[in-house]
Every structure is written in structure tokens, then in C-alpha cells.
N, C-alpha and C positions, 0 to 999 in steps of 0.2 A: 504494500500500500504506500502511496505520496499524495502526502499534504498536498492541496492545489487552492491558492485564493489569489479572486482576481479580482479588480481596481479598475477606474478609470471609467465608470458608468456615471448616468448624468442626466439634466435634463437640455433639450439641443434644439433650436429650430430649423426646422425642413432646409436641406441644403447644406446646412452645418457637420463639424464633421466631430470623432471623438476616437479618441486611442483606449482599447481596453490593454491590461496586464493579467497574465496568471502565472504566478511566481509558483515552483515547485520547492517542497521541502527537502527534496533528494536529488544528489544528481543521477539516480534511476533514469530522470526525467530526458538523461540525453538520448538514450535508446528506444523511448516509448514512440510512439505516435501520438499525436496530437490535435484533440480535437475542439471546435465550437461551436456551441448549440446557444439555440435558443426556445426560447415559449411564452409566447403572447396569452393575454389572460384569454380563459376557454378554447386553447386551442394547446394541440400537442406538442411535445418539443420537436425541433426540426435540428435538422442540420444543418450549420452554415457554413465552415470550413475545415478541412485538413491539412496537416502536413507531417510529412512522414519525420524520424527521426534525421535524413537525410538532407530535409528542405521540400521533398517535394510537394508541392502543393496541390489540392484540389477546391473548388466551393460549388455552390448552388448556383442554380441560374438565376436566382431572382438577388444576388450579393455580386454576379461578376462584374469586373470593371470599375465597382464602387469600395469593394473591401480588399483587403492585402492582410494575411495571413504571412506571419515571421517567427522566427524563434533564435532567442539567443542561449546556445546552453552552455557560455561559460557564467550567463546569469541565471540559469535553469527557469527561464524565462521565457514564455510564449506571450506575442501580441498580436492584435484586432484591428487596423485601423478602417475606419468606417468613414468615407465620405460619400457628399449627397444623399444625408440620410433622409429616408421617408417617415411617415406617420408610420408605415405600417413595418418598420423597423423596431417602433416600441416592442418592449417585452425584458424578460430577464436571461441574460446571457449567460451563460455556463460553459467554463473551458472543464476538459473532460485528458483524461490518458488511456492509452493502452497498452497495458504492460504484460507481457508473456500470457496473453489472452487475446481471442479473437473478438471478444466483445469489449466496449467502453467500460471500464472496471476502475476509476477513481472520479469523482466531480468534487468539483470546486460548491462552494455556495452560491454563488450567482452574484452579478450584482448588473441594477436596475438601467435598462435605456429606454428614456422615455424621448421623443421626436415630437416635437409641436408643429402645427400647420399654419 
């Protein structure tokens, strides 16, 4: 198991942008994959981006072009940056690891983005 708490949530208006942080308590964290999710109130969590312990990246089609997905692990540190954000960007975001599993097996607590119109 690694600790994972992330930073950097807020309230922002439309167009505006916002860096999240999920700082890991281990450096475990250089070999895991690394994930971000999110969940709007009544709706499920989703997936916004990956990246491997490598760098490589992936995201969803409704973040690309707008979010950038990084990690530094001599900080054992993964970030979010979020520009052009929308209304419907609101939600609670949660960085997530995968460690010698195939499934998301650590989360962070979340912390709150809220996007004004």
C-alpha cells in the first residue's frame, strides 16, 4: 500500500485553468502506474488520465488537448494540469496507483474542482 494525497483543487471560472498534485508516500510510486479519476455529484467515477511508470501517457476524449498528465518521481509526485476548464469539469478528483495489480488498488482522498460558468 502508498499513501497518495492530492492538492491543488479549487474553485475556477470556465476557461480558467488549475494544477492538481498527488504526492506519494513511497517511492513504490516510481514503478506503479498512475492514475486520474474523477466523479461528479450522481454520476460515477470516470477516468481521466494515465500514465505509465514510464511516462507514457493516455486520457479520455472529453480531457484531450485540454489536460496534461506528468509525473515526477524523484518527487514521487504525479500532476493534472487542467486548462479550458468547463462547468462540466466540476467534480472530485482522485489520483489513484497500480501496484503489482491489475486493478486501481491505492486512492488518494480527492480533492474538490469546482468550474463556474
Amino acid at each position: 500500500q502508498v499513501q497518495l494525497v492530492e492538492s491543488g483543487g479549487g474553485l475556477v471560472q470556465a476557461g480558467g485553468s488549475l494544477r492538481l498534485s498527488c504526492a506519494a508516500s513511497d517511492s513504490i510510486f516510481t514503478i506503479a502506474s498512475m492514475g486520474w479519476f474523477r466523479q461528479a455529484p450522481g454520476k460515477q467515477r470516470e477516468l481521466v488520465a494515465t500514465i505509465t511508470s514510464g511516462g507514457g501517457a493516455n486520457y479520455a476524449d472529453f480531457v484531450k488537448g485540454r489536460f496534461t498528465i506528468s509525473r515526477d518521481n524523484a518527487k514521487n509526485t504525479m500532476y493534472l494540469q487542467m486548462n479550458n476548464l468547463k462547468p462540466e469539469d466540476t467534480g472530485v478528483y482522485y489520483c489513484s496507483a497500480r501496484i503489482y495489480a491489475p486493478t486501481w488498488n491505492n486512492w488518494g482522498q480527492g480533492t474538490q474542482v469546482t468550474v463556474s460558468s
